[in-house]
Jmol script that loads the backbone (N, CA, C; Angstrom):
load data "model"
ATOM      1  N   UNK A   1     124.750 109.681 108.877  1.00  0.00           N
ATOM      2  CA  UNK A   1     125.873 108.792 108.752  1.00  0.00           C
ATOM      3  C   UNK A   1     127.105 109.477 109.319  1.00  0.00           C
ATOM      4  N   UNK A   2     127.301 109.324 110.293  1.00  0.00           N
ATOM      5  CA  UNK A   2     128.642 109.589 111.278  1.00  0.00           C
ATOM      6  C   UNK A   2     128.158 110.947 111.604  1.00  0.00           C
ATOM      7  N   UNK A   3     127.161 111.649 111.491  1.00  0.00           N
ATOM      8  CA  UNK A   3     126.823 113.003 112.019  1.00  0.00           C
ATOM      9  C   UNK A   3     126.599 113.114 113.342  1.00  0.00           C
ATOM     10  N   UNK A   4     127.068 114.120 114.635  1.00  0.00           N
ATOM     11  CA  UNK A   4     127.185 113.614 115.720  1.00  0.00           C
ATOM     12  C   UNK A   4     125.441 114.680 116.286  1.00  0.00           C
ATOM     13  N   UNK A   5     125.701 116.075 115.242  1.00  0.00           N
ATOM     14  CA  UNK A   5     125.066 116.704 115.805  1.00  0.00           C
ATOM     15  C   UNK A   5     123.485 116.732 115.231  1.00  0.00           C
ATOM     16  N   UNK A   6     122.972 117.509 116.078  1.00  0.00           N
ATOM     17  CA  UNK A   6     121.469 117.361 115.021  1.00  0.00           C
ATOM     18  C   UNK A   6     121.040 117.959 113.445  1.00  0.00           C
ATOM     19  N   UNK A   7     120.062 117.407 113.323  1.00  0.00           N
ATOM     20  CA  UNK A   7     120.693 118.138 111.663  1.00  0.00           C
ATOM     21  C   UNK A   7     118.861 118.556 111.193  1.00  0.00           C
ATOM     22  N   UNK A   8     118.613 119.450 110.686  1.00  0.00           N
ATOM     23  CA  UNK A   8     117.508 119.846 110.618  1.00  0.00           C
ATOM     24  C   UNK A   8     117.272 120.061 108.900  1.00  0.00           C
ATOM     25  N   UNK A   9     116.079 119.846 108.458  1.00  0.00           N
ATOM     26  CA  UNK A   9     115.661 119.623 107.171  1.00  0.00           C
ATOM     27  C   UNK A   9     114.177 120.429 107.175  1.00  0.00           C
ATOM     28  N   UNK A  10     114.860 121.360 105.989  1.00  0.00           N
ATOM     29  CA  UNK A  10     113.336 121.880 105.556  1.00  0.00           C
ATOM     30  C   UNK A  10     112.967 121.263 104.210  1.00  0.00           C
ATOM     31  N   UNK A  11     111.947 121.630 103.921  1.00  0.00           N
ATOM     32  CA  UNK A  11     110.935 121.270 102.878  1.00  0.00           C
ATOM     33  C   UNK A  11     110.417 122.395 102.048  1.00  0.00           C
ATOM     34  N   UNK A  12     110.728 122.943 101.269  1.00  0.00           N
ATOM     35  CA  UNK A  12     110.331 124.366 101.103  1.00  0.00           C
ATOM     36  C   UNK A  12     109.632 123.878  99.145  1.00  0.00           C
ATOM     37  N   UNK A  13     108.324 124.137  99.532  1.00  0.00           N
ATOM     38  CA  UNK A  13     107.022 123.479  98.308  1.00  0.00           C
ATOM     39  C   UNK A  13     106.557 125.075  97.197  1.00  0.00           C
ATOM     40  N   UNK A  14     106.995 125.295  96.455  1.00  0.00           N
ATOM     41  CA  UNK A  14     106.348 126.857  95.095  1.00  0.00           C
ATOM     42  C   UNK A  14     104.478 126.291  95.764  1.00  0.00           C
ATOM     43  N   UNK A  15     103.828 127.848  95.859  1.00  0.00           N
ATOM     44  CA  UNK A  15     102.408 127.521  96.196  1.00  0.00           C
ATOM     45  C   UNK A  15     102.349 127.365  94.834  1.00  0.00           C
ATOM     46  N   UNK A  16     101.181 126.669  94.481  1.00  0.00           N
ATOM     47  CA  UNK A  16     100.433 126.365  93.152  1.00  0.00           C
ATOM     48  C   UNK A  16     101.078 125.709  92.293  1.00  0.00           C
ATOM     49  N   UNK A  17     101.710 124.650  92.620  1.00  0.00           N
ATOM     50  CA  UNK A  17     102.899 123.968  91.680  1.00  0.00           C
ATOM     51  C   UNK A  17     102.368 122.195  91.558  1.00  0.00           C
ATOM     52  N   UNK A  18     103.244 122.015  90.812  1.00  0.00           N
ATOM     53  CA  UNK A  18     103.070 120.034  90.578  1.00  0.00           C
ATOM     54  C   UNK A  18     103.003 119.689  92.005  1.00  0.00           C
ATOM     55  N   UNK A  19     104.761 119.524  92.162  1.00  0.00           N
ATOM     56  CA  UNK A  19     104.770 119.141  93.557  1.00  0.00           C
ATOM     57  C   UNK A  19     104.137 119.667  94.670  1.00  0.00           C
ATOM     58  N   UNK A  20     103.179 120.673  95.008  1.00  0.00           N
ATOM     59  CA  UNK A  20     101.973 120.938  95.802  1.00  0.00           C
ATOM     60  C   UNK A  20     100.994 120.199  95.721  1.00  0.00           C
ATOM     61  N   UNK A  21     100.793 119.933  94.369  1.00  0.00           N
ATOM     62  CA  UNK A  21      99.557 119.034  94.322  1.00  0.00           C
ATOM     63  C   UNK A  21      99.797 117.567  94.363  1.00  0.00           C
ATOM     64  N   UNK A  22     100.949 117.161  94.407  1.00  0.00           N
ATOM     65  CA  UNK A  22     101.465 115.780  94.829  1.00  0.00           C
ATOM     66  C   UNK A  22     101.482 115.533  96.168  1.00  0.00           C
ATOM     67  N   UNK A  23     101.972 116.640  97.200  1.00  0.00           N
ATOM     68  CA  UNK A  23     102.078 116.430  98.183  1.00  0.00           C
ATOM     69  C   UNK A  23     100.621 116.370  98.973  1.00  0.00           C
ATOM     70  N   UNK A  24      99.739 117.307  98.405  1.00  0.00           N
ATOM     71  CA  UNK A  24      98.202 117.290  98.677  1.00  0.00           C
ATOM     72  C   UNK A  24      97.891 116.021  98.833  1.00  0.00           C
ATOM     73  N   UNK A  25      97.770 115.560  97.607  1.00  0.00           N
ATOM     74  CA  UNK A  25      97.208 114.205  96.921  1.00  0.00           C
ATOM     75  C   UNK A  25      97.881 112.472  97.789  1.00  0.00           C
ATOM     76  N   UNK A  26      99.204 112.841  98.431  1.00  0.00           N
ATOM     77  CA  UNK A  26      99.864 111.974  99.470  1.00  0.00           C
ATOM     78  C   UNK A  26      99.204 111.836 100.692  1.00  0.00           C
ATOM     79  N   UNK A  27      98.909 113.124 101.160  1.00  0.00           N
ATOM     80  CA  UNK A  27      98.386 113.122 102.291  1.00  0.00           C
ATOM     81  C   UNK A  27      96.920 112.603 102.183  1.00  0.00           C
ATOM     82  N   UNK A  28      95.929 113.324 101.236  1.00  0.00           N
ATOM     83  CA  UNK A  28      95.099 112.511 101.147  1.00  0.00           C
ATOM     84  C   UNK A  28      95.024 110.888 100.697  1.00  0.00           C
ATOM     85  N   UNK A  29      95.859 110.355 100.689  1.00  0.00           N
ATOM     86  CA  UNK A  29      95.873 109.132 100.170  1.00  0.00           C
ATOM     87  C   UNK A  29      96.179 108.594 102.011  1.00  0.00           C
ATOM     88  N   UNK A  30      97.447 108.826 102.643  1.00  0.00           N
ATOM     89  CA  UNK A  30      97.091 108.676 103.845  1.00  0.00           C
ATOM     90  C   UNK A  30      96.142 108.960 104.775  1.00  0.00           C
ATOM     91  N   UNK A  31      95.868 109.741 104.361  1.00  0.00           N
ATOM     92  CA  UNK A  31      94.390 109.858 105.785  1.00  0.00           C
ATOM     93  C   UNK A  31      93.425 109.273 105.031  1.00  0.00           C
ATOM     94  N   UNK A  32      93.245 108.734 103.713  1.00  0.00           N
ATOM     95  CA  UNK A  32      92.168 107.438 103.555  1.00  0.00           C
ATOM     96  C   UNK A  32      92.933 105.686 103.756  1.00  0.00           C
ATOM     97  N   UNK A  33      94.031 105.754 104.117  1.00  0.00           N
ATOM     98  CA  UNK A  33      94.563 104.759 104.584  1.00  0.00           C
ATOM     99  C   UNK A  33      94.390 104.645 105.852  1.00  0.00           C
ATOM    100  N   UNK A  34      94.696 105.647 106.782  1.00  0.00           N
ATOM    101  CA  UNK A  34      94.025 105.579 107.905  1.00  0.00           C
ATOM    102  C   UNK A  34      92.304 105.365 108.655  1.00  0.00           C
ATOM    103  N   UNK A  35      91.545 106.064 107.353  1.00  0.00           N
ATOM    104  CA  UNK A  35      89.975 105.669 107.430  1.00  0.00           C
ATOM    105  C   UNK A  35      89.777 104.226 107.264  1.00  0.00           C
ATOM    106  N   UNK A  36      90.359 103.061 106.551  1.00  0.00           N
ATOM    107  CA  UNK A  36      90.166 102.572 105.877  1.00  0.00           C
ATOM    108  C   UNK A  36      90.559 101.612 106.795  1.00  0.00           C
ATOM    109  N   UNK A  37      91.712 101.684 107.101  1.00  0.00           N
ATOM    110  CA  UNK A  37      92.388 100.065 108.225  1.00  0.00           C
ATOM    111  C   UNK A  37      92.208 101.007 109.584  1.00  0.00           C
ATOM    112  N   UNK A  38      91.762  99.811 110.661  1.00  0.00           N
ATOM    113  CA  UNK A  38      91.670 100.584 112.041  1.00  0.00           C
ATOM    114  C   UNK A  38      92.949 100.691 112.746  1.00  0.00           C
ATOM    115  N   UNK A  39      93.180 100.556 113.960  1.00  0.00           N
ATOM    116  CA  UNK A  39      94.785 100.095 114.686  1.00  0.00           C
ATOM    117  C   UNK A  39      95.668  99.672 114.142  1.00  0.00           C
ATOM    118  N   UNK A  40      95.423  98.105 114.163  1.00  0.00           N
ATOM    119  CA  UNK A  40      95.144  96.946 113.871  1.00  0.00           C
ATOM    120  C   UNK A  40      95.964  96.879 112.448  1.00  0.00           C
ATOM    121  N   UNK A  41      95.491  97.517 111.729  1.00  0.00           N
ATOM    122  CA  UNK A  41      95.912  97.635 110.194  1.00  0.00           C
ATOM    123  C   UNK A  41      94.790  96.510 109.366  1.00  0.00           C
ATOM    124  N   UNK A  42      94.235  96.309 110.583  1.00  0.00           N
ATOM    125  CA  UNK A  42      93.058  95.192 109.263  1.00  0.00           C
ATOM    126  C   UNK A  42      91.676  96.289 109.284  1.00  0.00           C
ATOM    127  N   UNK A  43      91.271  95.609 107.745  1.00  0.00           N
ATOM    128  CA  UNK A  43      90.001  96.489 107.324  1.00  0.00           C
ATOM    129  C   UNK A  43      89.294  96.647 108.391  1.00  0.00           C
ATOM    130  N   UNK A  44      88.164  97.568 108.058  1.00  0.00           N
ATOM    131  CA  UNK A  44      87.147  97.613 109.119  1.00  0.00           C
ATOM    132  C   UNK A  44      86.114  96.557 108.586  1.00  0.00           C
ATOM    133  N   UNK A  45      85.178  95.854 109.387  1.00  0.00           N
ATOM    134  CA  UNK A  45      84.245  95.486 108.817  1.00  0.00           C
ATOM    135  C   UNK A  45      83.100  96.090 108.234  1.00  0.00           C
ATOM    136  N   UNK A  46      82.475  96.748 109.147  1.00  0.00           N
ATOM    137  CA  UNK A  46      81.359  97.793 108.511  1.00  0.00           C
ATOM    138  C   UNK A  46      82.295  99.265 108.346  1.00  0.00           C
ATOM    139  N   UNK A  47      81.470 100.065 107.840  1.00  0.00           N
ATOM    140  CA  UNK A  47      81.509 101.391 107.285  1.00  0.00           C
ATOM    141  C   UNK A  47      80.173 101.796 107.706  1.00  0.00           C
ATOM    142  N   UNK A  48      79.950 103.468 108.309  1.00  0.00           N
ATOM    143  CA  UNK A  48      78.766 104.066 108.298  1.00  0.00           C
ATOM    144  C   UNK A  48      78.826 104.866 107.325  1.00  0.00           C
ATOM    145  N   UNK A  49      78.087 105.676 107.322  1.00  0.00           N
ATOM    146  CA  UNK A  49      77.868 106.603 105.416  1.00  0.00           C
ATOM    147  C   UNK A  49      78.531 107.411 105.905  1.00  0.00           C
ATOM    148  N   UNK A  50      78.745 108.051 107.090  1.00  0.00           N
ATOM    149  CA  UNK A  50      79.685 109.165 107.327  1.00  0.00           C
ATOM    150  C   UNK A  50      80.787 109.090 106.499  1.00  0.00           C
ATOM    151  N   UNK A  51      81.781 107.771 106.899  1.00  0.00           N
ATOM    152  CA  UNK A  51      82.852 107.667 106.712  1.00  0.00           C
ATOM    153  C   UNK A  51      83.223 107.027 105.293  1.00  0.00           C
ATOM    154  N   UNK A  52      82.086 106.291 104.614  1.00  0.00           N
ATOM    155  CA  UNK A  52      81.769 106.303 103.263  1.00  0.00           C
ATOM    156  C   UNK A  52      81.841 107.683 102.632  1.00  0.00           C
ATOM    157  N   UNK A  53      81.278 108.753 103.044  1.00  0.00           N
ATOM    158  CA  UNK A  53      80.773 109.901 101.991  1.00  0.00           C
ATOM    159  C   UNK A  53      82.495 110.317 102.322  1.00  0.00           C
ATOM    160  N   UNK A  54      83.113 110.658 103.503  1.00  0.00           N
ATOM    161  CA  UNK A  54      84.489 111.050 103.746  1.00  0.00           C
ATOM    162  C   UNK A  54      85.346 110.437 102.646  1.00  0.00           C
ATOM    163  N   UNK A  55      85.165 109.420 102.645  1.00  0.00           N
ATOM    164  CA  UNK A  55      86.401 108.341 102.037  1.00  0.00           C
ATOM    165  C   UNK A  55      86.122 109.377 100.074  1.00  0.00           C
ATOM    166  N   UNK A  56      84.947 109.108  99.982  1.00  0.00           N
ATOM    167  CA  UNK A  56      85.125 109.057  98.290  1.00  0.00           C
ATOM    168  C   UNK A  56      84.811 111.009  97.880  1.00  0.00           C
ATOM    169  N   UNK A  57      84.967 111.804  99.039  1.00  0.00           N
ATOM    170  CA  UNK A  57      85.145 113.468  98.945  1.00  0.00           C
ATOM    171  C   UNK A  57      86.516 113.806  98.476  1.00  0.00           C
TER     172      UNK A  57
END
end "model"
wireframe off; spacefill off
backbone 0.3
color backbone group
């Protein structure tokens, strides 16, 4: 907001903490959102077991 220059942001996570395991648990929630809808964002129709056994690991 009215900043002209670039502005850089860290993220700095305690190993072995809540918020580690939240942020874990996000990402895995996205990359089964991504398994799950193709391009498209609509379901897939089939599933092979590959990506079955992936999804519920």
């Amino acid at each position: 907001m009215g900043q002209k220059h670039t502005v850089k942001i860290y993220k700095m996570v305690t190993r072995n903490s809540i918020e580690e395991k939240i942020i874990s648990l996000q990402h895995k929630k996205a990359d089964l959102a991504k398994i799950i809808l193709d391009n498209d964002g609509m379901a897939q129709a089939t599933m092979n077991r590959e990506s079955l056994l992936k999804i519920l690991k």
